[in-house]
Each structure stands twice: as C-alpha cells, then as structure tokens.
N, C-alpha and C positions, 0 to 999 in steps of 0.2 A: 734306860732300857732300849732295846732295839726290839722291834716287834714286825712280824713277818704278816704281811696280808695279799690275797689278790685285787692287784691295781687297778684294773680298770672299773672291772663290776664292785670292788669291796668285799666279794665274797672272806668269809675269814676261812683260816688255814687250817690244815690239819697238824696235829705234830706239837710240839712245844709251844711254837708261835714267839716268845718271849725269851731272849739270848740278853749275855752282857755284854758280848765281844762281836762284831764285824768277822770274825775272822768264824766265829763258831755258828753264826747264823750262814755263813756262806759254805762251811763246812759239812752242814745237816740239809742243806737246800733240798735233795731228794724226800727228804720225810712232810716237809712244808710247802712246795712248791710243786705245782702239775708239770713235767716234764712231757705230757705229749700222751698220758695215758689216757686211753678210749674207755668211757664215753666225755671224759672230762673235755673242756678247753682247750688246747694247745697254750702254749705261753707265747705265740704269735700274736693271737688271739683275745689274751687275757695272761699278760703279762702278771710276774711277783716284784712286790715291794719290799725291801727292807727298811720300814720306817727308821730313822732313827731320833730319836726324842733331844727334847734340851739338854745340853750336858759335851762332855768334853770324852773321846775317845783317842786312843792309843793304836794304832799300829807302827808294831817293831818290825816287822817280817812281809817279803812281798804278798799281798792280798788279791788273790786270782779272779776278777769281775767274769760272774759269766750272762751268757744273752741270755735278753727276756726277765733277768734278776734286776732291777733297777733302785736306787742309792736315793732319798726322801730325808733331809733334814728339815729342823721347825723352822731354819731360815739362818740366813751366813752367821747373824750376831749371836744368834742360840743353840746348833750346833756345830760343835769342832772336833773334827778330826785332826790328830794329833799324830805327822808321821817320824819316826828316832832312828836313827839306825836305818836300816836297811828298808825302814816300809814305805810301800809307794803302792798303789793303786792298778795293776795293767789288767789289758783286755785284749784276750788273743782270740780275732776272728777268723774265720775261714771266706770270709770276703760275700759271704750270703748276705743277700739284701734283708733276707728278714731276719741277721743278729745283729741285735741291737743293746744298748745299753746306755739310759741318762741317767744322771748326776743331777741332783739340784737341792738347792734351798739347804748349803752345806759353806763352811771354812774349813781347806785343807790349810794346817800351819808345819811346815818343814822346821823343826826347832834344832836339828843339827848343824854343825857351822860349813861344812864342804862335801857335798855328795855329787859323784858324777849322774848317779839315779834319779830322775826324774821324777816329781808327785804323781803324774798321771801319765801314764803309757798304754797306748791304740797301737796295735798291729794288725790291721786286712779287717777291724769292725769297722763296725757303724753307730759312732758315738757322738753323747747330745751333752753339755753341761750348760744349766739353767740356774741362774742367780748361784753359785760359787765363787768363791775368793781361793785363793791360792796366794798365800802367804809366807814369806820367808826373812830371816834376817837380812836386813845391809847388806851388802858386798859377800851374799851367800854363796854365788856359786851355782853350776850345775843348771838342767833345765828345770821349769814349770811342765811343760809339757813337750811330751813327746808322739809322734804320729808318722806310722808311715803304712803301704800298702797302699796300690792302683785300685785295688776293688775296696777299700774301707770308705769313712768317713770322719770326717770334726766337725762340729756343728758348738760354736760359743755363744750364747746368747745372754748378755747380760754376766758375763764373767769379770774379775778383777785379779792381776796379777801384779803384786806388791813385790817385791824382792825374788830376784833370778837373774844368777850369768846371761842364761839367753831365757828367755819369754816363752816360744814356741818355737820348737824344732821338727820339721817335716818333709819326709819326702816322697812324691808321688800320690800322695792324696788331697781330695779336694778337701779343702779348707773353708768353712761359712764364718765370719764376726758379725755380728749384729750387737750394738750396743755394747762394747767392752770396751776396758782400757788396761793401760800396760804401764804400769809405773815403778822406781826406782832396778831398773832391768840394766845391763850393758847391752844387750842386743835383744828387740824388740822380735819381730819373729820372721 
C-alpha cells in the first residue's frame, strides 16, 4: 500500500490517503496534500509524504516528482520500485530554493536491458536521496542519474549505484556524496 501523510508534524491527510500505484497517489496529490491553502501549513513548512510500504512497485511511464511531495520507503531491502519501459523518476524545478524533494529508505531496480532514460532525473530542483540503491543489470547501459540546472541541487547520502553506462551524469549543478558508492558502472560520475 502507499499511504499519504504530513511529514513533518504527522498530521494525517485528508482524501483517500491509501493508493496502490505511485503514479495514482501523485496524480490525486491536490485532494491529500496542503498545496499552500490558508489557514493550513504551506508544504514549505510541513511538507507530504508518500509512504511507501514493504513490497515491490511498477512504474512503466515517466512519474512527474513534485516539491514538497517526498518518496519514504521501509528501507532499500523492503521496498522496490520497479522501473520497465519507459519509467523513470524526474523532477522539474524552477530553481526556488524552497522546491525541494527527497527520496529515501527505497531500491530503484532498472529491469530493462538498454534505456537511454535515466532512473532519476533533476532539472533546476533541489534534490536529497537517502539510503537508496539504484540498481540495474550488468552491462545495462544508460544513466543512474541525471542532474542538471545552475540554480538546483543533488545531495547523495548513503546511496548505492549497482549497474549503469555512466553512474551520474551532471551539468552545472552542485553535486553533494556523502557516504556512497558506485559499483559495476563504465563511467563513475
């Protein structure tokens, strides 16, 4: 189950709260998630979660990350996201310091054998991944990550990147590692 709450305080949500797909809880986010309305929080403030529970998820199709919505699995071994085809992860900022968006306590696994598309794509945000794997076949091809934008950010802490052409691919934004490693890659980052 994926289950939608507010992050900071834990306030619970309004609206369904309880999706089966990533793609359908990011699609409903208005009916669950405070967007900035008075008298509520801002999501500056008191950012949404999409918990995601133990268990194995699917995305086929690009899945549109937006600020202040941030990505909670029970932990790399327990859950996996699963991208096929065409699905990958991006996050289109407008380079504002306060959109933001982390990732963590998740395995992305690429199960396709050659994709130019990258698992996770940053354009002008300000993005955080926390204990994540990014996983792929041998000699798969294609990035793990992608990152670009003067005003964004990448921030890896505690990430693992198993199998990718190139590792990280980035241009013009700062770049943070902290505790990560890169392994069976051709080009590191």
């Amino acid at each position: 189950a994926i289950v939608t709450v507010g992050y900071r305080d834990g306030s619970p949500v309004v609206g369904p709260g309880i999706y089966t797909s990533l793609q359908d809880a990011l699609l409903d986010v208005s009916s669950w998630c405070n967007l900035g309305s008075f008298p509520l929080p801002s999501p500056v403030e008191n950012p949404c979660l999409i918990r995601l529970t133990p268990g194995s998820y699917v995305v086929d199709t690009l899945v549109q990350l937006l600020p202040h919505v941030h990505l909670e699995g029970a932990g790399e071994a327990a859950t996996r996201i699963r991208l096929q085809g065409m699905g990958q992860l991006v996050f289109w900022g407008s380079g504002s310091a306060e959109e933001e968006v982390e990732i963590g306590s998740l395995t992305l696994e690429r199960d396709f054998p050659t994709s130019p598309l990258p698992a996770i794509e940053n354009h002008q945000g300000h993005m955080t991944l926390s204990a994540v794997t990014i996983w792929g076949p041998p000699n798969m091809g294609g990035y793990a990550i992608h990152a670009e934008g003067g005003s964004g950010s990448m921030t890896l802490n505690h990430v693992t990147i198993d199998g990718a052409g190139v590792a990280i691919e980035g241009f013009d934004m700062p770049l943070r590692i902290e505790d990560s490693r890169i392994r069976n890659s051709e080009i590191g980052v």
